[in-house]
VMD Tcl script that draws the C-alpha trace (Angstrom):
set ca {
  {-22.13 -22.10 13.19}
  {-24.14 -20.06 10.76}
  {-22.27 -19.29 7.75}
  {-20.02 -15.89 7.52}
  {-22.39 -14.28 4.79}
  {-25.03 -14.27 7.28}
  {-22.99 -12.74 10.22}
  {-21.57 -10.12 7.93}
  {-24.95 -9.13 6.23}
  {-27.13 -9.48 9.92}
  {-24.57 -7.43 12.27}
  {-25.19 -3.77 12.06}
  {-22.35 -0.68 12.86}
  {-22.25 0.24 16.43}
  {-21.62 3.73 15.01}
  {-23.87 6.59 16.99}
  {-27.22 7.50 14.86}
  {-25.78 11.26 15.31}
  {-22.40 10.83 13.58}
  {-21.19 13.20 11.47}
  {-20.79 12.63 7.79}
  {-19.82 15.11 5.17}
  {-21.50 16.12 1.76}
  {-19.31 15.63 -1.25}
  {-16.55 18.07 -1.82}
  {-19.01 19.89 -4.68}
  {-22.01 20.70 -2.09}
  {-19.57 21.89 0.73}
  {-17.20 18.86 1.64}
  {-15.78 18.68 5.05}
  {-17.14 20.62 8.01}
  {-13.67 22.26 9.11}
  {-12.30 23.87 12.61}
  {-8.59 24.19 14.70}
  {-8.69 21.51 17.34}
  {-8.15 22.66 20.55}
  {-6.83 19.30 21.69}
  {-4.19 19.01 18.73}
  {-0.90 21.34 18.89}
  {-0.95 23.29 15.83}
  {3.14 23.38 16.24}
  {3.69 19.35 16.56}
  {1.50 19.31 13.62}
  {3.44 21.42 11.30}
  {6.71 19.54 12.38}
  {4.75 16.34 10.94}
  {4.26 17.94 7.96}
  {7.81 18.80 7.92}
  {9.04 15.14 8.39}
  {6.24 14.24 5.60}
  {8.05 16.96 3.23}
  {11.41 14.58 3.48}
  {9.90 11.65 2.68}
  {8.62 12.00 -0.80}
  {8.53 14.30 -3.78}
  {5.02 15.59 -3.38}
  {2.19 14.90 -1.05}
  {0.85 16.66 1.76}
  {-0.96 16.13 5.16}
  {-4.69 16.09 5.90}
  {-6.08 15.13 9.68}
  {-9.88 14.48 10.43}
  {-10.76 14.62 14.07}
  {-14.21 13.84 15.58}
  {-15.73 14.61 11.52}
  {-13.66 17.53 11.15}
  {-10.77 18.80 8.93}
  {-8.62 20.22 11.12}
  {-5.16 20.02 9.12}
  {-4.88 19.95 5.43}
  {-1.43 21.33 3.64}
  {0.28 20.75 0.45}
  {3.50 20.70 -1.19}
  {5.00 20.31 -5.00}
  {2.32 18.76 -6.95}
  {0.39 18.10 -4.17}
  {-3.35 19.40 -4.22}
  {-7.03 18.61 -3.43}
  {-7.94 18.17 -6.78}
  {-4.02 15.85 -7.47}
  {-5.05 12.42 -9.02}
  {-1.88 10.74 -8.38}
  {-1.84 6.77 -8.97}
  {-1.61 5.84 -5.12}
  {0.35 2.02 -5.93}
  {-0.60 -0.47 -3.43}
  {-3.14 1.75 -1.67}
  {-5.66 0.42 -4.25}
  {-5.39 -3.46 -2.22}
  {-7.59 -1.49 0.37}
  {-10.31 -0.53 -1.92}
  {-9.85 -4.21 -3.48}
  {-10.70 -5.40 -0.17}
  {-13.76 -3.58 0.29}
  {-15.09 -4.18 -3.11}
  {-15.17 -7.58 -1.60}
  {-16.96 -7.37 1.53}
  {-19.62 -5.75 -0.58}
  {-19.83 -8.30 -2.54}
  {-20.18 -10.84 0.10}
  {-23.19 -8.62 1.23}
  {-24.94 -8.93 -1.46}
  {-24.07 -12.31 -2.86}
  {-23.80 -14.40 0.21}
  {-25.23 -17.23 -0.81}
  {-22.22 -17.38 -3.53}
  {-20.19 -18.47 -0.56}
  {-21.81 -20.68 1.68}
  {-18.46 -21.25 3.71}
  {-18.30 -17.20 3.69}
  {-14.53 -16.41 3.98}
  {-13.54 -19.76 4.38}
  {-14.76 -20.32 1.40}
  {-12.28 -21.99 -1.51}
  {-12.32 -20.20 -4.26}
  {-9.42 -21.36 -7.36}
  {-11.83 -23.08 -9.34}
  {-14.22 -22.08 -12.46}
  {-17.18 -20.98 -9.69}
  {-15.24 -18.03 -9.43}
  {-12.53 -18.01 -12.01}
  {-12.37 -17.79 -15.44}
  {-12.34 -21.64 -16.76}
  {-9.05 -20.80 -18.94}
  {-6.99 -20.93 -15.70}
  {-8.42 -24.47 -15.14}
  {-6.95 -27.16 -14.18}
  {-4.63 -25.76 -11.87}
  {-0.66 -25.54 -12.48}
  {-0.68 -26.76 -8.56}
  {-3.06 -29.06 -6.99}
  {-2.52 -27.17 -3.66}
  {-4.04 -24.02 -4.81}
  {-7.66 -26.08 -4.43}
  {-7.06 -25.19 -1.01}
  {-6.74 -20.99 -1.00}
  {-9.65 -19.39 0.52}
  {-10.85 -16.09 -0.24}
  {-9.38 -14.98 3.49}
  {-6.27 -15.98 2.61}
  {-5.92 -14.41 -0.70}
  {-7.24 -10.80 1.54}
  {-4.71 -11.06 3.98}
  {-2.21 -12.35 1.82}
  {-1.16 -15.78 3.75}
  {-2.44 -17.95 0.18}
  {1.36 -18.67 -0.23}
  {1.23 -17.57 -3.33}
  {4.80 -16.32 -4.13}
  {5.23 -12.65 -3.32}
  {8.58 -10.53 -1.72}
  {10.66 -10.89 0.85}
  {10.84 -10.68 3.63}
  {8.51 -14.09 4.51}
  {6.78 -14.70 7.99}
  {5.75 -17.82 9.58}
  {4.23 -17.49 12.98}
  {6.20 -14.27 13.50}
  {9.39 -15.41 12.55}
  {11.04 -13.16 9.34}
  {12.60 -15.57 6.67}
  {14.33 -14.53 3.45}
  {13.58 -16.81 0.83}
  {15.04 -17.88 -2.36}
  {13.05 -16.37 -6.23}
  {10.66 -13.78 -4.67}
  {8.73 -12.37 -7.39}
  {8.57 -9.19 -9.02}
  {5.96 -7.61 -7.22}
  {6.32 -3.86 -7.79}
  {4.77 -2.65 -11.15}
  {1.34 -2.99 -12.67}
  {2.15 -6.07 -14.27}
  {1.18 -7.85 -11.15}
  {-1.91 -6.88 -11.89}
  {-2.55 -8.69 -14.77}
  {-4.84 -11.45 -14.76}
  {-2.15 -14.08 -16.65}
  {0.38 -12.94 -14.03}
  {-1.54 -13.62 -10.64}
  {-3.38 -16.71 -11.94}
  {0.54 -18.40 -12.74}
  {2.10 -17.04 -9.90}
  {4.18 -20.58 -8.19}
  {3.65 -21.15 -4.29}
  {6.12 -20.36 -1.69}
  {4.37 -22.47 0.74}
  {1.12 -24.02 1.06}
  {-2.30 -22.15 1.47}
  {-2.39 -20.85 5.24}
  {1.48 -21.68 6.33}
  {3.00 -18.55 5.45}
  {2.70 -14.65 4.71}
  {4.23 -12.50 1.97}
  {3.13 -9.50 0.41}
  {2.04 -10.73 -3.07}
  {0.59 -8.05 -5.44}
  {-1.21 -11.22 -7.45}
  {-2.87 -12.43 -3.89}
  {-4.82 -9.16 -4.07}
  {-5.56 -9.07 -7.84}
  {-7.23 -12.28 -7.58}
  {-9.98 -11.16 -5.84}
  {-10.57 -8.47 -8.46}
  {-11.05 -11.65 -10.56}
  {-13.67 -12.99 -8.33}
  {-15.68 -9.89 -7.88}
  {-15.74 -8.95 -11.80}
  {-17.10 -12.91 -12.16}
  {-19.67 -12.66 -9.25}
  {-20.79 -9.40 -10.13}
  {-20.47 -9.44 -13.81}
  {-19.06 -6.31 -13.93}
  {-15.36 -4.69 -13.66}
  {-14.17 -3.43 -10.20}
  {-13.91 -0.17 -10.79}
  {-17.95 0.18 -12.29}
  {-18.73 -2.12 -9.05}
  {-17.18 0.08 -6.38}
  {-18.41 3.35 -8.19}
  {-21.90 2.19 -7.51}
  {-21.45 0.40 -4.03}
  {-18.76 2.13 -2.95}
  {-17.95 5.97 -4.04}
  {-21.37 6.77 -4.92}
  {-22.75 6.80 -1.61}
  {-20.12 8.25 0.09}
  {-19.87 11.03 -2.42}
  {-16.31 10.65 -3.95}
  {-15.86 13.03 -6.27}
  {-13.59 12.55 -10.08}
  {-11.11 9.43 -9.27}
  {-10.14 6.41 -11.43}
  {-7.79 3.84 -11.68}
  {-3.78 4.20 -13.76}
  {-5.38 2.15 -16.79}
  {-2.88 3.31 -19.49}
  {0.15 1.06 -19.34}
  {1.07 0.78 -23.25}
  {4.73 -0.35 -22.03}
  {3.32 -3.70 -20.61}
  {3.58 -6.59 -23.03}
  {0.32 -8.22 -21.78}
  {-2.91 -7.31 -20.11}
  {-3.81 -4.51 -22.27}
  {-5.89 -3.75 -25.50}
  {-4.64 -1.98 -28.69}
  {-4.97 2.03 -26.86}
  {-2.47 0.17 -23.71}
  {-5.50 0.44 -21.40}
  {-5.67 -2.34 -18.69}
  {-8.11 -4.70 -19.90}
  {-9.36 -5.43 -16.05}
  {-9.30 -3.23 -13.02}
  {-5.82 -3.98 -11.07}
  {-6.81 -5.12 -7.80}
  {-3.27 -4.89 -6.30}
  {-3.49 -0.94 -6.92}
  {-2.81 2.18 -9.15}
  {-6.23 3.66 -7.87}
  {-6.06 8.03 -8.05}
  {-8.54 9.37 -5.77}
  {-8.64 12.77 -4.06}
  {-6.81 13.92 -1.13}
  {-10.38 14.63 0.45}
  {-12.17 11.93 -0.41}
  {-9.27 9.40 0.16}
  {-10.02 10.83 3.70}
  {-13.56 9.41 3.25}
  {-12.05 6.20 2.78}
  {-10.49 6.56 5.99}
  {-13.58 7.80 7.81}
  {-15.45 5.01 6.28}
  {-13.25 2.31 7.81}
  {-13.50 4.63 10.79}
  {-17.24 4.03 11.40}
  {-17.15 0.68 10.64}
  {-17.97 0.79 7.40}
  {-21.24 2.70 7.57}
  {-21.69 6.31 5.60}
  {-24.79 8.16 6.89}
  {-27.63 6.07 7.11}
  {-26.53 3.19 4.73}
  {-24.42 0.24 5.61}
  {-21.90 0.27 2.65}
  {-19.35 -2.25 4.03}
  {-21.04 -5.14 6.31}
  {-19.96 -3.80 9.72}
  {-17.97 -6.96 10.73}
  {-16.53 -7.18 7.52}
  {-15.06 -3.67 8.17}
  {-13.92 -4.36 11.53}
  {-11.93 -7.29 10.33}
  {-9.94 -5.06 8.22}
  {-8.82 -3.27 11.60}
  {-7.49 -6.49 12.87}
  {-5.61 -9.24 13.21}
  {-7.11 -11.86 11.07}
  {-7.39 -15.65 11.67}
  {-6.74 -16.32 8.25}
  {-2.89 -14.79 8.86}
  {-1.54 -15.65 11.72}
  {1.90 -14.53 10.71}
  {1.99 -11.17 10.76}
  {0.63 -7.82 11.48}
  {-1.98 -7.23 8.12}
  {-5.14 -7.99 8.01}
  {-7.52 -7.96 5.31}
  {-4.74 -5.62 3.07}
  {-4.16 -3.81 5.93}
  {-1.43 -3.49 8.40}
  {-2.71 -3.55 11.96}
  {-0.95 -2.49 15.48}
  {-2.54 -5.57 17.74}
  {1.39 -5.86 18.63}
  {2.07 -2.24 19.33}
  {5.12 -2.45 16.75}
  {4.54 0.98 15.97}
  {4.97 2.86 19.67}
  {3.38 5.80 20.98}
  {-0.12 4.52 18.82}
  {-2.77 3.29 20.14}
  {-3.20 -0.77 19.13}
  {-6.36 -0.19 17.17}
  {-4.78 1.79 14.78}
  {-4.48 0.44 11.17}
  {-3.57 1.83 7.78}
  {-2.46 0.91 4.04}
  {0.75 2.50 2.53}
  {1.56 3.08 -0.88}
  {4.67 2.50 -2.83}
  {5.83 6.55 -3.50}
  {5.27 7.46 0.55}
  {1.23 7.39 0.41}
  {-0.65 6.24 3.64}
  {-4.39 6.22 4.90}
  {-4.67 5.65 8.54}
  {-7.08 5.22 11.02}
  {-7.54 4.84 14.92}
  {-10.84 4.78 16.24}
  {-10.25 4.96 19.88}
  {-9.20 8.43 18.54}
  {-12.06 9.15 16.12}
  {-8.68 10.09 14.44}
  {-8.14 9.56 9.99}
  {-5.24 10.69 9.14}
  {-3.66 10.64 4.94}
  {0.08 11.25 4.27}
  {-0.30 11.89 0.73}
  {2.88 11.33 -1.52}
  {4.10 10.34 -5.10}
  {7.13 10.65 -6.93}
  {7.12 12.73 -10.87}
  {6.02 9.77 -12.43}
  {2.85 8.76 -10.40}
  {1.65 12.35 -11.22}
  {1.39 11.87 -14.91}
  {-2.17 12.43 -16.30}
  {-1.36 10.05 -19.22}
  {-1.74 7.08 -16.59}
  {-5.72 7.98 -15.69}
  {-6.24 10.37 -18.66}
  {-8.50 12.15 -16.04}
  {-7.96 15.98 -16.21}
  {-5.48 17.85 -14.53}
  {-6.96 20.85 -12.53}
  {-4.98 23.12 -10.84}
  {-1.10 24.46 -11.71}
  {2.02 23.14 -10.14}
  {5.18 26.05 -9.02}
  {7.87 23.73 -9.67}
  {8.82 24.01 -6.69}
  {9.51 20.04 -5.93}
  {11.76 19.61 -9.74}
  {14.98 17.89 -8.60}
  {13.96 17.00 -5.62}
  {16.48 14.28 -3.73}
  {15.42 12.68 -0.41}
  {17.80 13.02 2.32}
  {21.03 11.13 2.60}
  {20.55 8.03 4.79}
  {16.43 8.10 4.05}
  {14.23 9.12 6.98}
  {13.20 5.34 8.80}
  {9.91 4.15 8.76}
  {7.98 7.10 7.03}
  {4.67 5.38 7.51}
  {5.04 4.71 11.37}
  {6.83 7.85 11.73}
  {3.94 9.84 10.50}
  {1.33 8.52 13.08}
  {3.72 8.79 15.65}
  {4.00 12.18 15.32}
  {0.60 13.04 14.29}
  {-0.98 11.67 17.62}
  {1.82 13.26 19.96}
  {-0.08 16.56 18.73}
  {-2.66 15.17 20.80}
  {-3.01 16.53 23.53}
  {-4.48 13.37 26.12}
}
mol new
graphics top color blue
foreach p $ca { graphics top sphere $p radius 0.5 }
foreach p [lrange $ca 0 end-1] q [lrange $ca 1 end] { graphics top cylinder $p $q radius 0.2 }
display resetview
């Protein structure tokens, strides 16, 4: 067998030559129209449900490479550059297969390859605090089955466990290099999934060694740049945390496990990207298998429903959507999703007060919020599965 570098950088998209894709947002943006086969009515009850599920947000819909829905509410806006929490593992994820791409030969066992050890660490994390971590691979830390400790619930082969000492996993801390590199194993490499901020981070790590440069300056130039993102940036400013940061409380590295703020619109490119197999006009960004591993199950987890950071519908748990849909949420009610056999993106933008604050990106703030979200309380008894929910009602506007 030829070695997964090879595959990934000698397979080309299957996406049609004629394939729309859209100009940046400053020369025009999306091409726009109102879908005949989508009810206008079913759509606008969506974006009801969405308005009881978080603070702000909105809903934006691209069918067939056009905008056909896009609406708003409390400090929700086109030009909103909320921190998006764990949406940021996708773009992590990518970062990688473009790095596998172009340094292939880094990785001679291509996915499989094993990667805790100076080659692709820093040496300071050397030797290991566990001799089992020899044994992660680079799939495992993507689809988050490394056993490095994360929350609960745990799967193993399907089955949900709780298990004793999960970890703090929800704040930017997790995103530290010192806190992924000493995160303790819950199981050994391959034997078990749980969602573990530090599993994603870690490939940061390996990408800002390979490439010699930080994430963020990596994806602008392989990633955004060609498909024409417009202002976004990462929630660098963190002065609270008591490591990880220099004397302003900026991040010292880009956090792999999230707090990425991109556009609503171009957050939709995202989307369309992973749509089209990771091609954008007449470049290959993404390898193409690369990209259509992220849309399903992976061999590397064969626990659970998540791929390479993110969540898949092989086992129709989510009903009424079609099994090739997939799609990463974000703490705060944020969700990009797409289903190809729909030519369907869809992004249920959210975020709570907090997530909103400019002093987190320092990028400017430009347009004016009402007030018409302050005090906002979500409905007594919550509203169930908000990012299921969402898709579910988005494609019974379809009309098939």
């Amino acid at each position: 067998m030829r070695p997964l570098f090879l595959a990934l950088t000698a397979l080309s998209s299957a996406v049609a030559e004629d394939t729309y894709f859209p100009p940046p947002d400053a020369k025009g943006g999306w091409r726009t129209r109102q879908d005949p086969a989508l009810d206008q009515a079913k759509l606008d009850e969506a974006f009801a449900y969405t308005q009881q599920t978080s603070q702000h947000g909105g809903l934006l819909i691209v069918r067939d490479g056009y905008l056909v829905y896009e609406k708003y509410f409390g400090r929700g806006h086109r030009e909103a550059l909320p921190e998006l929490a764990s949406c940021g593992k996708a773009f992590t994820s990518l970062a990688v297969g473009v790095m596998l791409g172009e340094h292939g030969s880094r990785f001679p066992d291509g996915l499989d390859q094993r990667v805790m050890n100076p080659k692709y660490l820093p040496g300071e994390y050397f030797p290991l605090d566990d001799p089992r971590k020899d044994q992660i691979s680079l799939g495992q830390l993507l689809s988050m089955s490394a056993g490095i400790r994360g929350t609960n619930p745990v799967y193993v082969k399907g089955q949900r466990y709780t298990w004793e000492q999960p970890t703090s996993d929800n704040g930017p801390y997790s995103t530290t290099d010192g806190f992924a590199m000493k995160q303790t194993l819950w199981c050994a490499p391959g034997e078990c999934y749980s969602y573990s901020t530090a599993s994603s981070h870690i490939p940061a790590i390996i990408v800002r060694k390979i490439t010699g440069m930080e994430m963020e300056d990596y994806m602008r130039e392989k990633l955004t740049k060609p498909m024409g993102f417009g202002l976004w940036g990462y929630a660098m400013y963190r002065p609270n945390l008591k490591g990880g940061i220099d004397a302003n409380g900026r991040m010292l590295h880009t956090p792999g496990g999230g707090s990425i703020a991109v556009r609503s619109t171009d957050m939709l490119r995202f989307g369309y990207l992973m749509l089209n197999e990771g091609r954008w006009g007449r470049k290959q960004v993404v390898p193409a298998e690369f990209a259509r591993m992220c849309g399903r199950m992976a061999r590397y987890n064969p626990h659970y429903s998540h791929s390479f950071n993110f969540n898949v519908n092989e086992d129709r748990h989510v009903t009424g959507v079609p099994k090739d849909a997939f799609w990463k949420a974000g703490a705060g009610g944020y969700c990009i999703y797409a289903v190809p056999s729909l030519n369907l993106v869809v992004y249920k933008m959210g975020g709570n007060e907090s997530q909103y604050d400019p002093k987190l990106t320092r990028l400017p703030v430009k347009y004016t919020y009402d007030g018409s979200r302050d005090g906002w309380k979500a409905p007594a008894g919550g509203v169930g599965d908000a990012t299921g929910r969402t898709l579910q009602l988005v494609v019974s506007a379809l009309h098939q």
